[in-house]
N, CA, C and O atoms as a CHARMM CRD file, in Angstrom:
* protein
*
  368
    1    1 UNK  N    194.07800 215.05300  57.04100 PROA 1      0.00000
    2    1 UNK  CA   192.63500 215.13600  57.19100 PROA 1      0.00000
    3    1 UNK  C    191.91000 214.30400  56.13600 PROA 1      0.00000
    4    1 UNK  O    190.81600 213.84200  56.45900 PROA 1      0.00000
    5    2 UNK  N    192.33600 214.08200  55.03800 PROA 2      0.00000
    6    2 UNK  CA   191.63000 213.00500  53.93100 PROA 2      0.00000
    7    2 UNK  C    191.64400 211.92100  54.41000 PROA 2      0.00000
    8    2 UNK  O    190.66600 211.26700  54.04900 PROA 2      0.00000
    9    3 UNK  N    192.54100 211.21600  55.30800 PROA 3      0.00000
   10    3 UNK  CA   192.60200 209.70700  55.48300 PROA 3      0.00000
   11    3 UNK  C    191.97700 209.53800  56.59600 PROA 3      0.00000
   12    3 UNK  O    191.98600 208.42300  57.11700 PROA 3      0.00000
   13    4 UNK  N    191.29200 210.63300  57.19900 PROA 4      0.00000
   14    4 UNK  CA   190.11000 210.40500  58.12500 PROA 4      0.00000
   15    4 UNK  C    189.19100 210.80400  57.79500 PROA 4      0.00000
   16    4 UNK  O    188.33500 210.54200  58.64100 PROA 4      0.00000
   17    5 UNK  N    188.69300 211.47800  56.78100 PROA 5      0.00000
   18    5 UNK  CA   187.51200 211.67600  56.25300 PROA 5      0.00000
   19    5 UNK  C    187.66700 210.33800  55.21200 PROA 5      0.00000
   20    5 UNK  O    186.46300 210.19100  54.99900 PROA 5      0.00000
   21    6 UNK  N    188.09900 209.62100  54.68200 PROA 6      0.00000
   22    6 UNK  CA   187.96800 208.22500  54.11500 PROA 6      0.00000
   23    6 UNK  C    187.86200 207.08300  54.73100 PROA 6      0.00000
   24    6 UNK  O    187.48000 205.96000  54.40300 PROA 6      0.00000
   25    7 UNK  N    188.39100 207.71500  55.97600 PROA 7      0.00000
   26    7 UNK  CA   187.78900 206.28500  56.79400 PROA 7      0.00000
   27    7 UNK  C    186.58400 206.46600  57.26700 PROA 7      0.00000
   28    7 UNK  O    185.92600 205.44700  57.47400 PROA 7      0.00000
   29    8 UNK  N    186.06200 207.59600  57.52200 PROA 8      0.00000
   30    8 UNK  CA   184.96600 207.72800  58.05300 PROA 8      0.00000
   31    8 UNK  C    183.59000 207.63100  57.43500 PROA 8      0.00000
   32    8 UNK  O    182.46000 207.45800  57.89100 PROA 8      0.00000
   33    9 UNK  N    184.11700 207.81200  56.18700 PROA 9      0.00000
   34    9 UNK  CA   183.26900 207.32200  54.57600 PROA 9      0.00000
   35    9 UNK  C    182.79800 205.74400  54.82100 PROA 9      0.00000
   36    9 UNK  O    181.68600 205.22400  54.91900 PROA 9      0.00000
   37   10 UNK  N    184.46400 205.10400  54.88500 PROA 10     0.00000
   38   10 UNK  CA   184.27500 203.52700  54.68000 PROA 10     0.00000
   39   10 UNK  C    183.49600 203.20500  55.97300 PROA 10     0.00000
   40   10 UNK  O    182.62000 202.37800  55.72000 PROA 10     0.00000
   41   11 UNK  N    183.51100 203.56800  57.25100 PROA 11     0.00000
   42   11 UNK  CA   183.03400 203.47000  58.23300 PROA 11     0.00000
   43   11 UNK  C    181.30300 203.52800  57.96500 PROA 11     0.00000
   44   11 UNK  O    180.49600 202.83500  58.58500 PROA 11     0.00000
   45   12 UNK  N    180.99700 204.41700  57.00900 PROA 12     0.00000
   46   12 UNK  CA   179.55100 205.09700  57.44600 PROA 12     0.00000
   47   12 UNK  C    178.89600 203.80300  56.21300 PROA 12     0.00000
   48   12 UNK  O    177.83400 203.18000  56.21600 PROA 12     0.00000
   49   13 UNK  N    180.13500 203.78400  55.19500 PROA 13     0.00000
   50   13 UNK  CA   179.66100 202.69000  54.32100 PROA 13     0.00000
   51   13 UNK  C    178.84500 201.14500  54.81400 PROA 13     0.00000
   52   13 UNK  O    177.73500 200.65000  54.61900 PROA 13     0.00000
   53   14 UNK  N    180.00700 200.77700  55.49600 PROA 14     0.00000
   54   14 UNK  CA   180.10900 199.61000  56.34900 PROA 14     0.00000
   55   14 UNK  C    178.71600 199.46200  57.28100 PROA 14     0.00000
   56   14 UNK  O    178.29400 198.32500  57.49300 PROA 14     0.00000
   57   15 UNK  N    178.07400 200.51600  57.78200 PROA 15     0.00000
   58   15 UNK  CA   177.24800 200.72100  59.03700 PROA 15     0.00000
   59   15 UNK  C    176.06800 200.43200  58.14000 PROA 15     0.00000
   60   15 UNK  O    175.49800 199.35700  58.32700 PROA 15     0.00000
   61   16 UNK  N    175.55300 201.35500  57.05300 PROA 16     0.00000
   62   16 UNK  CA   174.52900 201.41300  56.11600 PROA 16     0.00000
   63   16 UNK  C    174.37300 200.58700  55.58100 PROA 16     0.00000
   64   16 UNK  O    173.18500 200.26500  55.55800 PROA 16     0.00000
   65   17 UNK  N    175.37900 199.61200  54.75500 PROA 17     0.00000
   66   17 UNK  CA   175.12200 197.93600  53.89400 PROA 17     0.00000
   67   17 UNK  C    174.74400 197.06200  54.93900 PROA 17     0.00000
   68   17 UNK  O    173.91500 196.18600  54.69400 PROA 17     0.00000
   69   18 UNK  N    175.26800 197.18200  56.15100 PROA 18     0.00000
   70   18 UNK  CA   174.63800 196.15500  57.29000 PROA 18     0.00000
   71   18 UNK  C    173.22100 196.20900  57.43800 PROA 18     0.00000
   72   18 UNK  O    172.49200 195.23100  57.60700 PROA 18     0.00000
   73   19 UNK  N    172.75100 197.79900  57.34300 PROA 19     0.00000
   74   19 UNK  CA   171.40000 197.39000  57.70900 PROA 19     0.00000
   75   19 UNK  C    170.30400 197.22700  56.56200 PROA 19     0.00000
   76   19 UNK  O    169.17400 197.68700  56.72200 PROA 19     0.00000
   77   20 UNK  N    170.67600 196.56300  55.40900 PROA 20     0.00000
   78   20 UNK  CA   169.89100 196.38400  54.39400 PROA 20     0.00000
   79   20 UNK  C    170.12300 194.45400  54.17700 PROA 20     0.00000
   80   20 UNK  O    170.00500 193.89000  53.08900 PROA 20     0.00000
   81   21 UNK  N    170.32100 194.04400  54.94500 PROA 21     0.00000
   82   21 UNK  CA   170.34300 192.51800  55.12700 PROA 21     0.00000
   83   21 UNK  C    168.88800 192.07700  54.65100 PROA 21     0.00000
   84   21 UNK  O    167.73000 192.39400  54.92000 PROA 21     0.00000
   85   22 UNK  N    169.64200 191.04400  53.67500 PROA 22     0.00000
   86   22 UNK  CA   168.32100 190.42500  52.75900 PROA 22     0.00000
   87   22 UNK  C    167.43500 189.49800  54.34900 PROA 22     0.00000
   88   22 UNK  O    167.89300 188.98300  55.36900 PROA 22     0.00000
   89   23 UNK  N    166.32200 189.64500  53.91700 PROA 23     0.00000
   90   23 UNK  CA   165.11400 188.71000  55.05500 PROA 23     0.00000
   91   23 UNK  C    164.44300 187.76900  53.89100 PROA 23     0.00000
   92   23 UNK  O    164.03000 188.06300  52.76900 PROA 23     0.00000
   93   24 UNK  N    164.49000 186.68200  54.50600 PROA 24     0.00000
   94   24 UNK  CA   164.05000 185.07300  53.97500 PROA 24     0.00000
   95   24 UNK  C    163.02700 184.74000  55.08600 PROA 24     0.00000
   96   24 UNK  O    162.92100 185.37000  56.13800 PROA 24     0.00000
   97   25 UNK  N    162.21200 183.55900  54.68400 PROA 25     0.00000
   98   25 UNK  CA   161.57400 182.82400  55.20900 PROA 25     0.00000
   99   25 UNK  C    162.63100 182.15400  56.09900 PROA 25     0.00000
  100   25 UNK  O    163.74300 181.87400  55.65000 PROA 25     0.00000
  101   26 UNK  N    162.24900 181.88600  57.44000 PROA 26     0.00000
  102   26 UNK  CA   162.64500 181.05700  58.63200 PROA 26     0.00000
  103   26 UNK  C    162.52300 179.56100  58.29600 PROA 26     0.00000
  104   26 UNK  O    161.43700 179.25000  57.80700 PROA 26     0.00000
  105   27 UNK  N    163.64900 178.31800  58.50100 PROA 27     0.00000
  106   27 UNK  CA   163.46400 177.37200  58.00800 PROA 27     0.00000
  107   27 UNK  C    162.52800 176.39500  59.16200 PROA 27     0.00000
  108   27 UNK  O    162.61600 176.72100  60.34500 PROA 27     0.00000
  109   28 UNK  N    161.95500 175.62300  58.91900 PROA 28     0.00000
  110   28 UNK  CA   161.03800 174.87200  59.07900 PROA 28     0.00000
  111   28 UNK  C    160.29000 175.87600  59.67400 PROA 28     0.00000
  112   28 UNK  O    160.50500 176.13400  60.85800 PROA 28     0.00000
  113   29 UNK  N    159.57200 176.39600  59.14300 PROA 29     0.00000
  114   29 UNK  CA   158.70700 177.13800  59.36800 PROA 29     0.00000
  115   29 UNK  C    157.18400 177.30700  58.05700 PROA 29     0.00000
  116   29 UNK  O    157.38000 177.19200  56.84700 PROA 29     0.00000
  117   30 UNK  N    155.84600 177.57200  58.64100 PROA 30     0.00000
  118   30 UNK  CA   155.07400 177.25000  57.44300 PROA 30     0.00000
  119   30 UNK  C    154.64900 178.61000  57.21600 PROA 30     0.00000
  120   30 UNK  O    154.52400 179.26800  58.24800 PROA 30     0.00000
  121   31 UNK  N    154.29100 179.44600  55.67900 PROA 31     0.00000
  122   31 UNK  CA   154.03700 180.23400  55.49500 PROA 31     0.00000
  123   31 UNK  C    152.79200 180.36400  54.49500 PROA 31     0.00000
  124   31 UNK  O    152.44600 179.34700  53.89400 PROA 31     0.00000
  125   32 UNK  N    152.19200 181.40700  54.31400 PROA 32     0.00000
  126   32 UNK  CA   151.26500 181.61000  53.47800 PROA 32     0.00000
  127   32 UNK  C    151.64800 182.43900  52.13000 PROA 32     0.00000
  128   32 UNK  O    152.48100 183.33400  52.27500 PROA 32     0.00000
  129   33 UNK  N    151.22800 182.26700  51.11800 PROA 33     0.00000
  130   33 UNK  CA   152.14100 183.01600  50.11900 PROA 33     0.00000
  131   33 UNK  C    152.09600 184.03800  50.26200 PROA 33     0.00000
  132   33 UNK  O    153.16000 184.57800  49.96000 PROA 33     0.00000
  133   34 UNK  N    150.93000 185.06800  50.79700 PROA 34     0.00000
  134   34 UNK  CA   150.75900 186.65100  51.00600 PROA 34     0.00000
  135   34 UNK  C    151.97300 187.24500  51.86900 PROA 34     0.00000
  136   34 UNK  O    152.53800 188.29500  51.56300 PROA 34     0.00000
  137   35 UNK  N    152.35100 186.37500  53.10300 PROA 35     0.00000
  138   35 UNK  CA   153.39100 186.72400  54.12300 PROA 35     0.00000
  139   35 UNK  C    154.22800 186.40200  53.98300 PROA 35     0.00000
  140   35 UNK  O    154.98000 186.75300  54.89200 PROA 35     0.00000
  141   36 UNK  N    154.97000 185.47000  52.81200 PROA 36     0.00000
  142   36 UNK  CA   155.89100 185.44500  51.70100 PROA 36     0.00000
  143   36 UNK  C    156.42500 186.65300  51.17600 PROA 36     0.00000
  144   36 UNK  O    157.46800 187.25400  51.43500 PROA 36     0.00000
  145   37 UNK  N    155.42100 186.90300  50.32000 PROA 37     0.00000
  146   37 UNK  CA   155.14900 188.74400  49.80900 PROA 37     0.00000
  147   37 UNK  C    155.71500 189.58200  50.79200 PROA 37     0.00000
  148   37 UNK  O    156.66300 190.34400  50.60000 PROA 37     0.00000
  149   38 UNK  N    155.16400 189.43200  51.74800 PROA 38     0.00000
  150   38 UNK  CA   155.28700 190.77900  52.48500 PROA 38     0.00000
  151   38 UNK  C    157.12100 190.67700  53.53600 PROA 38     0.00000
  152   38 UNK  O    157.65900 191.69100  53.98000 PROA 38     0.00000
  153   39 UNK  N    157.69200 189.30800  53.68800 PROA 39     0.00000
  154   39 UNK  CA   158.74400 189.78300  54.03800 PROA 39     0.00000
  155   39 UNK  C    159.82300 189.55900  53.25100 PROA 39     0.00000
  156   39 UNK  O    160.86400 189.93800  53.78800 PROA 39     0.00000
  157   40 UNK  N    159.95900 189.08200  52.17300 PROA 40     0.00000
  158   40 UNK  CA   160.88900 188.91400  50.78400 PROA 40     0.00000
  159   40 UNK  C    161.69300 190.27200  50.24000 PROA 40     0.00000
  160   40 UNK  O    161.43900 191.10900  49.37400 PROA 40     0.00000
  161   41 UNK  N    162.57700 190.11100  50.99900 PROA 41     0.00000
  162   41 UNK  CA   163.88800 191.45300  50.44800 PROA 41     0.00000
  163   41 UNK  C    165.11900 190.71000  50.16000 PROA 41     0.00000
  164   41 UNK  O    166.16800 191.16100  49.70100 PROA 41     0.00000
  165   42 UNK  N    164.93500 189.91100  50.38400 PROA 42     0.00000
  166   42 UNK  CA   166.61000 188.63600  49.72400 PROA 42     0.00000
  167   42 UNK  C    165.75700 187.90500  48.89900 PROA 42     0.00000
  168   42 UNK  O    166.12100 188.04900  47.73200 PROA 42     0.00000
  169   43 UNK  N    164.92700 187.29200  48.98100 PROA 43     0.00000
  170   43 UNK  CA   164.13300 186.59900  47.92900 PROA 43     0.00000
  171   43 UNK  C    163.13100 186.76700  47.38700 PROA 43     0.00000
  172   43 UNK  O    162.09200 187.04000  47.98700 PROA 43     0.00000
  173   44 UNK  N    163.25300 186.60300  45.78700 PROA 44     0.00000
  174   44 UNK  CA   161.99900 187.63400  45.65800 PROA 44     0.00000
  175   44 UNK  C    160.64800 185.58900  45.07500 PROA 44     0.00000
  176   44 UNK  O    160.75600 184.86800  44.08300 PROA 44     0.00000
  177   45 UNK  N    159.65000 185.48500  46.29600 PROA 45     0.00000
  178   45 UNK  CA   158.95800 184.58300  46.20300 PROA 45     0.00000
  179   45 UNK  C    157.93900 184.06500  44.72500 PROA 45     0.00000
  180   45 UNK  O    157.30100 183.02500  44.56500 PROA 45     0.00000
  181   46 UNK  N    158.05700 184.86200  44.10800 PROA 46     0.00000
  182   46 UNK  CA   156.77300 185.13200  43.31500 PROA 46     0.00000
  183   46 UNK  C    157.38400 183.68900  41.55700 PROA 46     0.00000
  184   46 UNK  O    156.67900 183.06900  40.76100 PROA 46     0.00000
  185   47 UNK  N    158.00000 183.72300  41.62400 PROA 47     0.00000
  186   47 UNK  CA   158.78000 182.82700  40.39100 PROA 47     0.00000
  187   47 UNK  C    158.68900 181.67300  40.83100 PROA 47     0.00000
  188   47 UNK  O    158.43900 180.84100  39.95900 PROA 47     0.00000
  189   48 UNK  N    158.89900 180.90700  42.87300 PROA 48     0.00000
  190   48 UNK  CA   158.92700 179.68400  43.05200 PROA 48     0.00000
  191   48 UNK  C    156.99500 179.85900  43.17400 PROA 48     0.00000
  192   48 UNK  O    156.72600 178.65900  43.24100 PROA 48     0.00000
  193   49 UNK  N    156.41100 180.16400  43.20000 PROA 49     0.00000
  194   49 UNK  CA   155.26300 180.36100  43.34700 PROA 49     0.00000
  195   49 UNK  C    154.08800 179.99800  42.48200 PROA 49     0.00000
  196   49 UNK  O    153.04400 179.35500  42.58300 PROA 49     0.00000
  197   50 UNK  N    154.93400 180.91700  41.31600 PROA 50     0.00000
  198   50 UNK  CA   154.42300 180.48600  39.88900 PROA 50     0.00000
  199   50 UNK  C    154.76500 179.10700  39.11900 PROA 50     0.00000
  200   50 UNK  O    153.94300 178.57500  38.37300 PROA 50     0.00000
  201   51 UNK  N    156.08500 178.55900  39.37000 PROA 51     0.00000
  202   51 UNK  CA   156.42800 177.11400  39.34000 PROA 51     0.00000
  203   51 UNK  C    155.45700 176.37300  39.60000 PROA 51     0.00000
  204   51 UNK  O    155.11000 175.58400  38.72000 PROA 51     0.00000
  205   52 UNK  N    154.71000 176.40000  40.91100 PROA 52     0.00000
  206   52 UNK  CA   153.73500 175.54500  41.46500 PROA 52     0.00000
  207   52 UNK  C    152.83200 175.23800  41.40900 PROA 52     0.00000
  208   52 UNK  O    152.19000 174.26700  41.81000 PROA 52     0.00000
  209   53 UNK  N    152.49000 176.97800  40.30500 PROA 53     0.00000
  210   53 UNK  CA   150.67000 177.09300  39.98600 PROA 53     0.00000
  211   53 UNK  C    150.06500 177.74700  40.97900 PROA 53     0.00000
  212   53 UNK  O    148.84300 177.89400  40.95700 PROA 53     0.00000
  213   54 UNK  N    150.73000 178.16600  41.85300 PROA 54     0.00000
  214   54 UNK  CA   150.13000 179.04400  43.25100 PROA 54     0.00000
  215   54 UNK  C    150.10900 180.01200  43.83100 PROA 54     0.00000
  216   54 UNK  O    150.28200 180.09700  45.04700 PROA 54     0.00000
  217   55 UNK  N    149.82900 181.20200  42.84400 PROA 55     0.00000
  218   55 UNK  CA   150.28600 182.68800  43.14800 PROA 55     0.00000
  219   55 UNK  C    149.69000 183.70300  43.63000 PROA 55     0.00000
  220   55 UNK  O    150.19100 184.82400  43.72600 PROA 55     0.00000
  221   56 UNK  N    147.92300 183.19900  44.16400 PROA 56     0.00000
  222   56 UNK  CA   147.05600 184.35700  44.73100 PROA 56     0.00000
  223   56 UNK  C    147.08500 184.92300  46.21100 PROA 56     0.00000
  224   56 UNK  O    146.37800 185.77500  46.74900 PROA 56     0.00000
  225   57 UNK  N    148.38700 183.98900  46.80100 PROA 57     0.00000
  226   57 UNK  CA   148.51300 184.19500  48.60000 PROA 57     0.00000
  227   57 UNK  C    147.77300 183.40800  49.42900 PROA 57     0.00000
  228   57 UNK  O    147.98900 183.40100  50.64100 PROA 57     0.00000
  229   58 UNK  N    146.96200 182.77500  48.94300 PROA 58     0.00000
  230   58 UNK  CA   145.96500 181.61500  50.10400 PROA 58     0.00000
  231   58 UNK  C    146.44300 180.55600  50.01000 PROA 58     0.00000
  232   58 UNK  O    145.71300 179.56500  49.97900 PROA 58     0.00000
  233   59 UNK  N    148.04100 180.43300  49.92500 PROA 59     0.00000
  234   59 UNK  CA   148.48100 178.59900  49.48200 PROA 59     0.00000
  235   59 UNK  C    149.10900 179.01800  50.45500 PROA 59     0.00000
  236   59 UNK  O    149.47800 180.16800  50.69400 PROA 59     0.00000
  237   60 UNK  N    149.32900 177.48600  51.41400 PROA 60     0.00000
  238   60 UNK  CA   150.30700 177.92400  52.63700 PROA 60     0.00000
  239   60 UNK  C    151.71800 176.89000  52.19000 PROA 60     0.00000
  240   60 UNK  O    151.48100 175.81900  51.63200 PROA 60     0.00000
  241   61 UNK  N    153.25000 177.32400  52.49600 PROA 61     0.00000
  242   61 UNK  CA   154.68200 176.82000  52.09700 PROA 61     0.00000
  243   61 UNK  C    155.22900 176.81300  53.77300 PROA 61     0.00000
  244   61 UNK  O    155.12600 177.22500  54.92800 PROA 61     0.00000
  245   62 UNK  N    156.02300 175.78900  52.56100 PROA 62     0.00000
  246   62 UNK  CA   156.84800 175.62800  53.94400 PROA 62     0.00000
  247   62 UNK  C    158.49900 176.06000  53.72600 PROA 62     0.00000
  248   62 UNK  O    159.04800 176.43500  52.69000 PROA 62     0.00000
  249   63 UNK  N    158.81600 175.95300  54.47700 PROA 63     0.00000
  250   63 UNK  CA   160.30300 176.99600  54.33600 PROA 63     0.00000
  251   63 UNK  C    161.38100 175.99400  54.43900 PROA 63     0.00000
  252   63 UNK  O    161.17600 175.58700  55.58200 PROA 63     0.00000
  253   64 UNK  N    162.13700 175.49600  54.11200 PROA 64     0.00000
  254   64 UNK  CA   162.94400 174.17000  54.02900 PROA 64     0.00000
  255   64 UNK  C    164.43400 174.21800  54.12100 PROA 64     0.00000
  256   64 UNK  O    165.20700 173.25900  54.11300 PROA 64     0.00000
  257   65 UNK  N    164.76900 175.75000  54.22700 PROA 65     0.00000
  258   65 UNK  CA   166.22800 175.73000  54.57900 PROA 65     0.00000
  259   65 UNK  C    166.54200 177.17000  54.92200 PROA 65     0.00000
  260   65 UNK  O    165.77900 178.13600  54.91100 PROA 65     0.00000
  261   66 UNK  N    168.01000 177.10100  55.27200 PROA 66     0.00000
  262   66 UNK  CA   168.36300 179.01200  56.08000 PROA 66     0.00000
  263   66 UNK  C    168.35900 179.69500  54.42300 PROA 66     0.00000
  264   66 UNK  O    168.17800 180.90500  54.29000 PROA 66     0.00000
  265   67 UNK  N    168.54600 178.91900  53.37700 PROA 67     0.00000
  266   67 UNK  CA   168.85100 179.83600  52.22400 PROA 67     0.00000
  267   67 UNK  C    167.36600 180.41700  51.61400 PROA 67     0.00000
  268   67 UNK  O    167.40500 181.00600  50.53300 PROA 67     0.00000
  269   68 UNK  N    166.09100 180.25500  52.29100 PROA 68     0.00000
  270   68 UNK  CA   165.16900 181.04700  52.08000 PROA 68     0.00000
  271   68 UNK  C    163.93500 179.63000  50.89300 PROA 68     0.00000
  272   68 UNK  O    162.80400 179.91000  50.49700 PROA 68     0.00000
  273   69 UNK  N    164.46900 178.62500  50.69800 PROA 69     0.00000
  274   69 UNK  CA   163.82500 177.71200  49.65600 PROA 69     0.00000
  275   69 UNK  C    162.43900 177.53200  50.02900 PROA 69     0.00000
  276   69 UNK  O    162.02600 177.74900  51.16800 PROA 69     0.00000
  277   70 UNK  N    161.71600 177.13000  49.05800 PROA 70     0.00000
  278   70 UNK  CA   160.07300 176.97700  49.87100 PROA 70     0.00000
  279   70 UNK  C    159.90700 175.84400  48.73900 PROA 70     0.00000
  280   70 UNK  O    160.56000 175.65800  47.71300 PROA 70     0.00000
  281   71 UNK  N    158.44300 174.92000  49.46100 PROA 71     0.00000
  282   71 UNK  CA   158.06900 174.25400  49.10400 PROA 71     0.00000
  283   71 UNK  C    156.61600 174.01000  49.31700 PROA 71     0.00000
  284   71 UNK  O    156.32300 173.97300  50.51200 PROA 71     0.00000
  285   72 UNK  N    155.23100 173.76500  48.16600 PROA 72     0.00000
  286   72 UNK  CA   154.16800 174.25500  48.33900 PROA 72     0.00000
  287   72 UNK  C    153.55900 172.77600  49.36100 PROA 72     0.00000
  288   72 UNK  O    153.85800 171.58200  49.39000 PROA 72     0.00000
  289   73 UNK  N    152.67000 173.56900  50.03300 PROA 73     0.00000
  290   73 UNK  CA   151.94000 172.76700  50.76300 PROA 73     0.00000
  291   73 UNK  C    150.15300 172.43100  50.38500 PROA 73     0.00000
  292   73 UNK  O    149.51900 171.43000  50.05300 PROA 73     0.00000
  293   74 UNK  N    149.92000 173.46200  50.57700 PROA 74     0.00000
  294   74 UNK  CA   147.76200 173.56400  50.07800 PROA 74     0.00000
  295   74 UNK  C    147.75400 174.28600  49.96900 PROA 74     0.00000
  296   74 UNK  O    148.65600 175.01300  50.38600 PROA 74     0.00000
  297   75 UNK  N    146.69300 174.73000  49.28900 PROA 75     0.00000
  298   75 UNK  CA   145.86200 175.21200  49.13100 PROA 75     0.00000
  299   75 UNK  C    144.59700 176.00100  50.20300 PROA 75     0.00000
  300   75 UNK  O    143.55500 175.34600  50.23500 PROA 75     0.00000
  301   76 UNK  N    144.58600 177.13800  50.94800 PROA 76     0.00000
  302   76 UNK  CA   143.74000 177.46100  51.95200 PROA 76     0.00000
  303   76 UNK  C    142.22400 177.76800  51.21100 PROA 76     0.00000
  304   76 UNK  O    142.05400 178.95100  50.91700 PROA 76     0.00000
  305   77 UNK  N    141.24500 176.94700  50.92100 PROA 77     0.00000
  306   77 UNK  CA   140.47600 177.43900  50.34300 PROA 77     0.00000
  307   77 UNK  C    139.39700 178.50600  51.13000 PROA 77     0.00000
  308   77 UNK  O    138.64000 179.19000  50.44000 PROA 77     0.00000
  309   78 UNK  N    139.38300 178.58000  52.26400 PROA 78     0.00000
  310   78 UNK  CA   139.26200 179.65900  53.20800 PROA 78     0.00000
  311   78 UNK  C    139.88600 181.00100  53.59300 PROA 78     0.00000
  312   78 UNK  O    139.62900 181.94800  54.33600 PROA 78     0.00000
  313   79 UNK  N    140.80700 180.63100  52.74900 PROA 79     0.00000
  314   79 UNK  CA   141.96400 182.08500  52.85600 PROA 79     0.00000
  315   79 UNK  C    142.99200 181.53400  53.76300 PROA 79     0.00000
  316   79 UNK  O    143.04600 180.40700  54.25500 PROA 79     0.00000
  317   80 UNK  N    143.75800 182.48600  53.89000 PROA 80     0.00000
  318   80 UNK  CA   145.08700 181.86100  54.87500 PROA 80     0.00000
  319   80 UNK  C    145.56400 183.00100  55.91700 PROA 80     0.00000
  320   80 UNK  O    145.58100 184.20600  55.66700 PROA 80     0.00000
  321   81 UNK  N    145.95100 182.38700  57.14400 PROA 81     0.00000
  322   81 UNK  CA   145.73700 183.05500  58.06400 PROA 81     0.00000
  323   81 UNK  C    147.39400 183.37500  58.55700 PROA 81     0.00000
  324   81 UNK  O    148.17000 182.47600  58.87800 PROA 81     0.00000
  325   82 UNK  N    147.76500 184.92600  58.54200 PROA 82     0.00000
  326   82 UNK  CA   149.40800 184.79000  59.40000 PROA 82     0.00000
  327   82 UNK  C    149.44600 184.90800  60.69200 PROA 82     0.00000
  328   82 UNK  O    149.03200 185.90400  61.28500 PROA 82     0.00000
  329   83 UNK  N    149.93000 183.93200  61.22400 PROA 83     0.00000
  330   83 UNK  CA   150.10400 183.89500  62.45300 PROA 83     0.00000
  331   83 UNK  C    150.99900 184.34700  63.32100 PROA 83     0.00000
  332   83 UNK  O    150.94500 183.98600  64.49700 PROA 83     0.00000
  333   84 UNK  N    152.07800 185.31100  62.81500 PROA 84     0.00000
  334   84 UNK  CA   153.00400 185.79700  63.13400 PROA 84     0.00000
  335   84 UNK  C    154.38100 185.36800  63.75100 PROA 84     0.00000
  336   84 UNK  O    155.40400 185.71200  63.16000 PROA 84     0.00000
  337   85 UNK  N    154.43500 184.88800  64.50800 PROA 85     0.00000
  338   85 UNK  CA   155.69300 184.13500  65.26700 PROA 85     0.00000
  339   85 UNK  C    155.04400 182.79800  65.23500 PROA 85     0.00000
  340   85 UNK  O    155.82700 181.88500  65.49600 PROA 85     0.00000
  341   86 UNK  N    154.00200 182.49600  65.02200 PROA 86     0.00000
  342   86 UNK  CA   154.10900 180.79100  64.99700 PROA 86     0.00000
  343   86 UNK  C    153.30900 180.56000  63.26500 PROA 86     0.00000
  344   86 UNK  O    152.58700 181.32600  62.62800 PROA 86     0.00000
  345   87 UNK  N    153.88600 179.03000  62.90400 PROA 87     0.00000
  346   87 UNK  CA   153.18600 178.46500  61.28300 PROA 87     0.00000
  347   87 UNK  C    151.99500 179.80800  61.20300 PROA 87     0.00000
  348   87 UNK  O    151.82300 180.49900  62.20700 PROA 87     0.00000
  349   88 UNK  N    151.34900 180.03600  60.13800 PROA 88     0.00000
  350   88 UNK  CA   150.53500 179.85500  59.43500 PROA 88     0.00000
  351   88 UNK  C    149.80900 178.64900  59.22200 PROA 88     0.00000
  352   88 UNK  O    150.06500 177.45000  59.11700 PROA 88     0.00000
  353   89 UNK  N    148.32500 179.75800  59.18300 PROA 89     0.00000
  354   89 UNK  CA   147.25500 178.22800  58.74400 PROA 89     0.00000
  355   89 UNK  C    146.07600 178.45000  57.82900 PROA 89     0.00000
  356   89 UNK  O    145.67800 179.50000  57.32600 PROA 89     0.00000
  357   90 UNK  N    145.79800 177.72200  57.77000 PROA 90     0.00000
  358   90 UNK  CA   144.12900 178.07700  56.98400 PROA 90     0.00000
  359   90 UNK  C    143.12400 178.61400  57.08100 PROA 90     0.00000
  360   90 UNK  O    142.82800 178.01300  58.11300 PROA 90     0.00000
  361   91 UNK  N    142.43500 179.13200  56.94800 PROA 91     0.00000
  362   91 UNK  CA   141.29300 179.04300  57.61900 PROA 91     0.00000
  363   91 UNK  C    140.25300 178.67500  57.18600 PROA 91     0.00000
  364   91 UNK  O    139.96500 178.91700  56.01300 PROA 91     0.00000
  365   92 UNK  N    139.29800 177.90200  58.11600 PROA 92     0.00000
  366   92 UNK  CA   138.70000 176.83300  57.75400 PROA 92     0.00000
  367   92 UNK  C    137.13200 177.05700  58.18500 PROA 92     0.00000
  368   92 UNK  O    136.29900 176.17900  57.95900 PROA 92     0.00000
């Protein structure tokens, strides 16, 4: 009975680490720094952000690879708008 209650451990282990999968930015994809923020659980955005000089959420990035990298784009001086399944934009 232990070597099935240990597998059933490693089993329940296995099930639970799966569903804590780090979420990145989508590559070629454009983002706003706020919606950066808000889906960053593998990467935490706020350090490439500050690199750039651009940390209040109205700068829109772009996403440049599957490993989550960003790269700044503008400045939304209108605020920035998430668009959900498609880029982000400005608003103008």
């Amino acid at each position: 009975m232990n070597l099935v209650s240990a597998l059933l451990a490693v089993v329940a282990l296995v099930c639970v680490s799966g569903q804590v999968e780090a979420r990145n930015c989508k590559r070629n994809k454009v983002y706003c720094g706020s919606t950066l923020r808000s889906i960053a659980t593998g990467n935490n955005y706020d350090p490439v952000m500050e690199a750039t000089g651009h940390t209040d959420g109205n700068d829109l990035f772009y996403c440049t690879d599957y490993d989550g990298n960003i790269k700044w784009i503008q400045y939304c001086q209108g605020g920035c708008r998430d668009n959900d399944w498609k880029d982000d934009t400005c608003n103008w």
